[in-house]
Residue frames relative to the residue before (quaternion, step in Angstrom):
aa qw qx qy qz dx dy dz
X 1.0000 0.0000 0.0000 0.0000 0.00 0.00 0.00
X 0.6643 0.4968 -0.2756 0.4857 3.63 1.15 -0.19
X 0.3573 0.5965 -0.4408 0.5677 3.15 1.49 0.44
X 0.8924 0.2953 -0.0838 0.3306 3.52 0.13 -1.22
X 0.5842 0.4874 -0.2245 0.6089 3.50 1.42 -0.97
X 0.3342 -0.5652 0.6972 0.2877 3.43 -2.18 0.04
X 0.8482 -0.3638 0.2829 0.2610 3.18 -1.33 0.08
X 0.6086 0.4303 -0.2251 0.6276 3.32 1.99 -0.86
X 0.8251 0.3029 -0.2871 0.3808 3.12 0.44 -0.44
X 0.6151 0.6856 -0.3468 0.1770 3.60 0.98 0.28
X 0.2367 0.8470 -0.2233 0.4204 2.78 2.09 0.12
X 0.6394 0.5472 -0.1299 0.5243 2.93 0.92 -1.89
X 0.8971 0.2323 -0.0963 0.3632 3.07 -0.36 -1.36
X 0.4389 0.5744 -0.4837 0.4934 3.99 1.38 0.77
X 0.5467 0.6266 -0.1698 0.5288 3.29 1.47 -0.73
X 0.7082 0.1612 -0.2964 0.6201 3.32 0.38 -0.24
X 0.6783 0.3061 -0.5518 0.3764 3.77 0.28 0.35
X 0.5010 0.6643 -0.3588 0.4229 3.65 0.93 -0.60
X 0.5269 0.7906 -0.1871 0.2498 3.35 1.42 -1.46
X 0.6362 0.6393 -0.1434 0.4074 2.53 1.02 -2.48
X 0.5714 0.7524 -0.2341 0.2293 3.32 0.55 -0.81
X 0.5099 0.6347 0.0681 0.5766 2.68 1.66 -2.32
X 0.7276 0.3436 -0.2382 0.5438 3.84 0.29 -1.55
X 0.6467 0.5734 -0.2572 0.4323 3.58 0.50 -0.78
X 0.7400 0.3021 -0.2536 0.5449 3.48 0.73 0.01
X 0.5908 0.5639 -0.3643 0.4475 3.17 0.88 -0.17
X 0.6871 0.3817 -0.2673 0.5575 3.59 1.17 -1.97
X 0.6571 0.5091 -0.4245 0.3588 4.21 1.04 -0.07
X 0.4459 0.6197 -0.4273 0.4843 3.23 1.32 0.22
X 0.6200 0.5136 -0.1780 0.5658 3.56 0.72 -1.39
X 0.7450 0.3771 -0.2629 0.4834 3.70 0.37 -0.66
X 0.4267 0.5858 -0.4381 0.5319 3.70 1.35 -0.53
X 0.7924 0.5205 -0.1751 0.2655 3.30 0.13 -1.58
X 0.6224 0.6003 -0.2117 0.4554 2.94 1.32 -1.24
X 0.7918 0.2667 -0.0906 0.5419 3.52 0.26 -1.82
X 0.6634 0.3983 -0.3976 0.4932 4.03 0.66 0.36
X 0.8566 0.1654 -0.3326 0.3580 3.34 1.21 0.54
X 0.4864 0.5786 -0.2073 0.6210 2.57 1.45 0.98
X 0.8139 0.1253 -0.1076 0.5571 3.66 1.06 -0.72
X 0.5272 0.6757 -0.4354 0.2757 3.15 0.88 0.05
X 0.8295 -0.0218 -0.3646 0.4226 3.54 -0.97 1.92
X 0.2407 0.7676 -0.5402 0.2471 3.21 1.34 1.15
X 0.7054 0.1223 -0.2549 0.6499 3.84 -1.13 0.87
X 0.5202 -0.5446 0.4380 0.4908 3.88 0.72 -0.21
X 0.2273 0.6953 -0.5815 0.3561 3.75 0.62 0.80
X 0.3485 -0.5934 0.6764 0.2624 3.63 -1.16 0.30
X 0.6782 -0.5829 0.3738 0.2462 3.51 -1.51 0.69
X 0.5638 0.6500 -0.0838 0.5025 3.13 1.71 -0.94
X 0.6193 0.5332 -0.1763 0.5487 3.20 1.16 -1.01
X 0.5702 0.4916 -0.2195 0.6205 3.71 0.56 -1.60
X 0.7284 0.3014 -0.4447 0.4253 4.23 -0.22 -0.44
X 0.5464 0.7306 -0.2661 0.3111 3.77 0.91 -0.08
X 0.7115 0.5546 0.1043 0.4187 2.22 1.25 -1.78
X 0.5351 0.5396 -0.1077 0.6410 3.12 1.89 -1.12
X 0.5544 0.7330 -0.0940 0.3829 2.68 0.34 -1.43
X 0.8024 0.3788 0.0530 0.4581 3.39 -0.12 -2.09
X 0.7629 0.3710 -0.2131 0.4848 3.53 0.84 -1.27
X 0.6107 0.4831 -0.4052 0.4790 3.81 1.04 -0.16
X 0.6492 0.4233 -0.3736 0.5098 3.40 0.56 -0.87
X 0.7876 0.3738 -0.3353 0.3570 3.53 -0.12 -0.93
X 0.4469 0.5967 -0.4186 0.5187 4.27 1.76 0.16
X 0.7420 0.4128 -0.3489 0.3966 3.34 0.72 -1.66
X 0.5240 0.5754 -0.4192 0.4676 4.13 1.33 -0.83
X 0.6192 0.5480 -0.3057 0.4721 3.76 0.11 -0.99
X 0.7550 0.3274 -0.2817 0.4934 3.99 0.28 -0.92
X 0.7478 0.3995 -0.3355 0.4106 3.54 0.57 -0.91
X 0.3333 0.6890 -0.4725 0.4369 3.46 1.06 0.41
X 0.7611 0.3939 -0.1198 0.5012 3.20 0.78 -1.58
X 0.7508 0.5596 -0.0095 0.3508 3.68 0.99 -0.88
X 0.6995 0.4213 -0.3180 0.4818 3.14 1.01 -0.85
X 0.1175 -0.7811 0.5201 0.3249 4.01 -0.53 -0.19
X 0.7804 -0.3777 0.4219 0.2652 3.17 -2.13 0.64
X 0.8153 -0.0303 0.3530 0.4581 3.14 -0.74 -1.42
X 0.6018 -0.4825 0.4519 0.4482 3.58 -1.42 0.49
X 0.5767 0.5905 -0.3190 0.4657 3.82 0.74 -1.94
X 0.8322 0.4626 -0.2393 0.1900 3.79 0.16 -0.39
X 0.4731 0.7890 -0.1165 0.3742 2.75 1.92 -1.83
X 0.3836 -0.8231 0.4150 0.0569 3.56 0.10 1.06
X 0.7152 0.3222 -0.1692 0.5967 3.27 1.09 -1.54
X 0.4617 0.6939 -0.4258 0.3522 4.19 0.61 0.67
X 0.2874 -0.7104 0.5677 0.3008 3.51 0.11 0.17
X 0.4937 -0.6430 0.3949 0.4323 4.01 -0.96 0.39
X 0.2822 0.6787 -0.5470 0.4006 3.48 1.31 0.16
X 0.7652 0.5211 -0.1161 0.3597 3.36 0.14 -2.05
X 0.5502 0.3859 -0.4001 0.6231 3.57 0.75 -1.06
X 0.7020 0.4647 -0.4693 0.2666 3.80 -0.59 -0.64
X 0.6782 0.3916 -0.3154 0.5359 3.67 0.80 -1.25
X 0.5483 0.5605 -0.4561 0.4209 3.64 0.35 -0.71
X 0.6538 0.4008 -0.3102 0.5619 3.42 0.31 -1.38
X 0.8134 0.3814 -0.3045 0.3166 3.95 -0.29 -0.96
X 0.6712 0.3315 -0.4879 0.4490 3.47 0.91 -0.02
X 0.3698 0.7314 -0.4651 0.3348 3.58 1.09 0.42
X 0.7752 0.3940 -0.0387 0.4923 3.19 1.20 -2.05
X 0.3500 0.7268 -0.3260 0.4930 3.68 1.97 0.17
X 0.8689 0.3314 0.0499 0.3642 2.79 0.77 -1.76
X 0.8145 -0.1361 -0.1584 0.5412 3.26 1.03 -0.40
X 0.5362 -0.6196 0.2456 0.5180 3.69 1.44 1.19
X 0.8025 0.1811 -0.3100 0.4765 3.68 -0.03 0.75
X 0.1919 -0.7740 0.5836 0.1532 3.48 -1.84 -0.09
X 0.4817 -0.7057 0.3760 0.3585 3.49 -0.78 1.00
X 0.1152 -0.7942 0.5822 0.1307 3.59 -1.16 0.75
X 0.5651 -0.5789 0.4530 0.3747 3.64 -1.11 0.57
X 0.7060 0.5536 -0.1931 0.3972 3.90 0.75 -0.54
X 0.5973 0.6439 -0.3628 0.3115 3.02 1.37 -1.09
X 0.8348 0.0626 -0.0758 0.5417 3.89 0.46 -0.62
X 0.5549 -0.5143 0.5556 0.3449 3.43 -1.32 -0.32
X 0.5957 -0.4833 0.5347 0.3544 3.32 -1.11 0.18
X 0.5104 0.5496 -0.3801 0.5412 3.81 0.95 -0.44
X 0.8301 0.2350 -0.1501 0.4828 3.08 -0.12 -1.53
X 0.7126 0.3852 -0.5392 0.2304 3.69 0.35 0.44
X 0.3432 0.7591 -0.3225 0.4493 3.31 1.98 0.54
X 0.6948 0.5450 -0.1246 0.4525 2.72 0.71 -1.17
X 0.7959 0.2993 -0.2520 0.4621 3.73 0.55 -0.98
X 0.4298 0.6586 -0.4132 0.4592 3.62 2.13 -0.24
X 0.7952 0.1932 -0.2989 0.4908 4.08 0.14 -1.15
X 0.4135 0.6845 -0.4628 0.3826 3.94 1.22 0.91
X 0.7325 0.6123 -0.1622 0.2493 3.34 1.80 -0.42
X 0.4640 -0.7220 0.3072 0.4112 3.49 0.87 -0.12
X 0.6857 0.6009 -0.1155 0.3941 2.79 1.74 -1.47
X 0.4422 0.6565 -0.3246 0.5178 3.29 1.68 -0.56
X 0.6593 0.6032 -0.2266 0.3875 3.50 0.53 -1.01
X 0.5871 0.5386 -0.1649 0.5814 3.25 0.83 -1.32
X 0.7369 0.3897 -0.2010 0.5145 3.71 -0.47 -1.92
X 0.6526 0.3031 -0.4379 0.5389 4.36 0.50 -0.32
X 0.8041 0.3021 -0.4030 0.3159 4.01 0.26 -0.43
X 0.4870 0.5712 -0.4258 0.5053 3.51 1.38 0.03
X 0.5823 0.5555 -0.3817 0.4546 4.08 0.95 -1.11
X 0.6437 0.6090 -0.2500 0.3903 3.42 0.87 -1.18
X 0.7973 0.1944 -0.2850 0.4952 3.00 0.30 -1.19
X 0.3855 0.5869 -0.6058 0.3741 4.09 0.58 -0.13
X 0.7028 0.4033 -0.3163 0.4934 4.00 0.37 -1.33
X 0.6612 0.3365 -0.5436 0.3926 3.88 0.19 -0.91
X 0.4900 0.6238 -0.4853 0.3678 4.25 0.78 -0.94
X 0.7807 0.5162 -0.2135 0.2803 3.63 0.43 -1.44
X 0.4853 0.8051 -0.2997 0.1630 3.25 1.59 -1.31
X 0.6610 0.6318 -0.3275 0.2380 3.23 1.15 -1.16
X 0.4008 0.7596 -0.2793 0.4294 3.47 2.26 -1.00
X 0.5487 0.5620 -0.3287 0.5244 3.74 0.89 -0.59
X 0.8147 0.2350 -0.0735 0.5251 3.84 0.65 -0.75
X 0.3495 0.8005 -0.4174 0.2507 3.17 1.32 0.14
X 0.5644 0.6200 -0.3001 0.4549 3.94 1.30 -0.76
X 0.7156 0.4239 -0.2255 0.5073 3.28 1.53 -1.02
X 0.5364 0.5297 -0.4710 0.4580 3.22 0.79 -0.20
X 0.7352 0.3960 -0.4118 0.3648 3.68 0.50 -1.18
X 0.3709 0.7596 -0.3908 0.3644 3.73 1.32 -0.87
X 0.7832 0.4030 -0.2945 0.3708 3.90 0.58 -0.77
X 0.6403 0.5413 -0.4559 0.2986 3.01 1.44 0.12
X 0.7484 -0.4793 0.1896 0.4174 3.45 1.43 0.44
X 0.3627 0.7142 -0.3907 0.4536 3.47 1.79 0.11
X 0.4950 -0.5720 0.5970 0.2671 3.69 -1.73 0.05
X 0.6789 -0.5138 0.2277 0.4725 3.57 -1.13 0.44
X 0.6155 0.5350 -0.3119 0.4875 3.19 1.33 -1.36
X 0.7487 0.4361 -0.3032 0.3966 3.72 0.16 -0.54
X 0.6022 0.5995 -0.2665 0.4549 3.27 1.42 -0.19
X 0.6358 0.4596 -0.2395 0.5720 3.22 1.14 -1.04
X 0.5904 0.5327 -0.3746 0.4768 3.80 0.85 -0.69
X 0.7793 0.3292 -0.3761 0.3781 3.69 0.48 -1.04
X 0.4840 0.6437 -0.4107 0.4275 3.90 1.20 -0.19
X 0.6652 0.4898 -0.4911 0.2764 3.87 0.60 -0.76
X 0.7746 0.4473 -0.2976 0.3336 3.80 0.74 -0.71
X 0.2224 0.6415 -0.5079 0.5301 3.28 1.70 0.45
X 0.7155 0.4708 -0.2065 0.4730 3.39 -0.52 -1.85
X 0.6054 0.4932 -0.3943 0.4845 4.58 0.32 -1.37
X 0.7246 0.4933 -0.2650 0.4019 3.70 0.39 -2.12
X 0.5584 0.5095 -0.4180 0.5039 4.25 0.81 -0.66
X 0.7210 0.4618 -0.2179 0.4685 3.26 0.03 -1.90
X 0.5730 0.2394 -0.4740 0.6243 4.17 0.02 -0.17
X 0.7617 0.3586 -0.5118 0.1713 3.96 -0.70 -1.06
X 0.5728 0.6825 -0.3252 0.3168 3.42 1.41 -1.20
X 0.5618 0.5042 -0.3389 0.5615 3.84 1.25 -1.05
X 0.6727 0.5434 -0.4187 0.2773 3.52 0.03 -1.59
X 0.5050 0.7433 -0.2522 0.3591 3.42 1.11 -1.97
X 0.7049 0.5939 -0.1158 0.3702 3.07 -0.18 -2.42
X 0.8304 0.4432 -0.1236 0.3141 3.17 0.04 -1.95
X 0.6939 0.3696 -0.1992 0.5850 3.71 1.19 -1.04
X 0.5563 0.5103 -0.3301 0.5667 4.00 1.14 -0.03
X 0.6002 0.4906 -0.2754 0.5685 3.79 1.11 -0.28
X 0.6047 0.6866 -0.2879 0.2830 3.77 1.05 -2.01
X 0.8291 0.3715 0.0997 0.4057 2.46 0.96 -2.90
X 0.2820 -0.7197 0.5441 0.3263 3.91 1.99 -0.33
X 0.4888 0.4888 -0.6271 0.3591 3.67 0.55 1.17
X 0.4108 -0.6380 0.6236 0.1880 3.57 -1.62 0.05
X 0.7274 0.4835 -0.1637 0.4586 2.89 -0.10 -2.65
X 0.8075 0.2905 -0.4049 0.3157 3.64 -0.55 -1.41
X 0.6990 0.4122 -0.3831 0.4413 4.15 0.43 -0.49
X 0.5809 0.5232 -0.4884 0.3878 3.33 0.71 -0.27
X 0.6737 0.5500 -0.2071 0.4481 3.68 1.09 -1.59
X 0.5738 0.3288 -0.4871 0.5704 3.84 1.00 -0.38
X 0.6806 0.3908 -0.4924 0.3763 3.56 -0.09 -0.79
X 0.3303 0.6958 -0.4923 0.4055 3.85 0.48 -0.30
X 0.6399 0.5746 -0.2312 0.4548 3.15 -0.05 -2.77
X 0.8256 0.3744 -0.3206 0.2748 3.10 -0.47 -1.79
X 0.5283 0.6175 -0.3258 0.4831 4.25 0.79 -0.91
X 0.6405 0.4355 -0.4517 0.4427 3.53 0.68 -1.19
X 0.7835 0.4393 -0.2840 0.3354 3.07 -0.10 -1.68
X 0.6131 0.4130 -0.4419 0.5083 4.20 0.93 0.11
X 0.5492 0.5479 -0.3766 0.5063 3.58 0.96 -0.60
X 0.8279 0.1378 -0.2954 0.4565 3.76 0.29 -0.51
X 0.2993 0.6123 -0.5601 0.4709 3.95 1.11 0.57
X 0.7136 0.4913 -0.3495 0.3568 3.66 0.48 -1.54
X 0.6976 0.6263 -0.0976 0.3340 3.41 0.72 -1.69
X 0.8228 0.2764 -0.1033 0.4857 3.19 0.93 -1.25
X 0.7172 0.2902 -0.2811 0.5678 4.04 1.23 0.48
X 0.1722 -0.7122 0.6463 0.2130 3.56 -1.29 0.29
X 0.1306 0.7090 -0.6321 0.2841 3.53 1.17 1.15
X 0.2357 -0.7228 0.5476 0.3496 3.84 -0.64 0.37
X 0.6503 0.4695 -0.4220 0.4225 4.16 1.12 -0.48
X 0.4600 0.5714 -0.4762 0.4849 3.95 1.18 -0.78
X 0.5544 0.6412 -0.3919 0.3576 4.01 0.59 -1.23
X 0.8026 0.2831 -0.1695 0.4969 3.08 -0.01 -2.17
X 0.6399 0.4395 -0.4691 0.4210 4.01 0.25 -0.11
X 0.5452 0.5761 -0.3534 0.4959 3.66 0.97 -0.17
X 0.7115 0.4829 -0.2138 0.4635 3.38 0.64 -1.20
X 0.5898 0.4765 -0.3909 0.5219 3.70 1.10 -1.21
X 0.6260 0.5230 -0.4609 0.3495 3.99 0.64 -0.97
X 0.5387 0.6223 -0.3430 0.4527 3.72 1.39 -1.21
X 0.9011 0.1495 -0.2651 0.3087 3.23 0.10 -0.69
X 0.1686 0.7576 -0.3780 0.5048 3.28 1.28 0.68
């Protein structure tokens, strides 16, 4: 994506892949629900089994096409006219005085100048700890589960959690790109974690929890 985007606009558009993520858990809630009450011990399959399967065979179609589909670089892109490759490339070299080319290095040598960076280092222990922060999202279904609901009804009340992320995460992105600010949206969204971080900590209410947790993932 840093091939193709500037600097303002890449924000944005990490966000909607990062996003996906967010929508995906939400429409896999809904699909839990669906194919565990509904398919479960069809052909003599377990319900559980059948969400795998589903599950497994979309994700591993949608991987298989974007192979074929997504493109490299402007310079490459086939379906562009040489018009297009040019601006692509030039708001590249506009923006931050160069553009990425498919030729320019090997795959060796872009290894090589990658664990040469410092920054790499960093951006893997900061990635890390963003996922160990997130982990809890994996058990989220159980958490809501204690408030006395069924699986189906559980998975149903989790999808607009997951919708309410996926819309803030664009919104964010999009006015942090508009206005070329970082720090100040990054620091409310901060704020907003504390105050669920000490909701969690400071009550064994189990609904104060799950409204804490919805702020978390927010």
């Amino acid at each position: 994506m840093s091939s193709w985007y500037t600097r303002s606009e890449l924000a944005h558009r990490i966000a909607w892949f990062y996003a996906g993520s967010s929508l995906a858990n939400a429409f896999g809630g809904l699909l839990g629900a669906g194919v565990l009450g509904n398919l479960s011990g069809a052909h003599g399959i377990a319900g559980w089994r059948w969400l795998f399967i589903i599950e497994g065979v979309i994700t591993i179609g949608v991987a298989i096409t974007a192979a074929f589909i997504l493109p490299d670089y402007p310079a490459t892109t086939t379906w562009l006219s040489d018009e297009e490759k040019a601006y692509a490339q030039w708001r590249l070299v506009d923006d931050i005085g160069e553009s990425d080319e498919g030729g320019a290095s090997s795959i060796k040598d872009g290894v090589k100048l990658a664990f040469k960076d410092p920054r790499l280092y960093l951006f893997t222990l900061l990635q890390h700890t963003s996922l160990l922060s997130q982990s809890f999202q994996y058990f989220f279904p159980t958490i809501v589960k204690t408030l006395g609901y069924g699986n189906i009804e559980t998975l149903l009340i989790t999808a607009p959690v997951w919708i309410g992320t996926f819309l803030v995460s664009l919104v964010v992105t999009y006015t942090a790109g508009r206005y070329n600010d970082r720090s100040i949206h990054i620091f409310c969204l901060m704020l907003i974690s504390v105050v669920g971080n000490i909701i969690v900590v400071s009550s064994l209410n189990t609904g104060k929890q799950l409204r804490a947790r919805r702020i978390l993932l927010h």
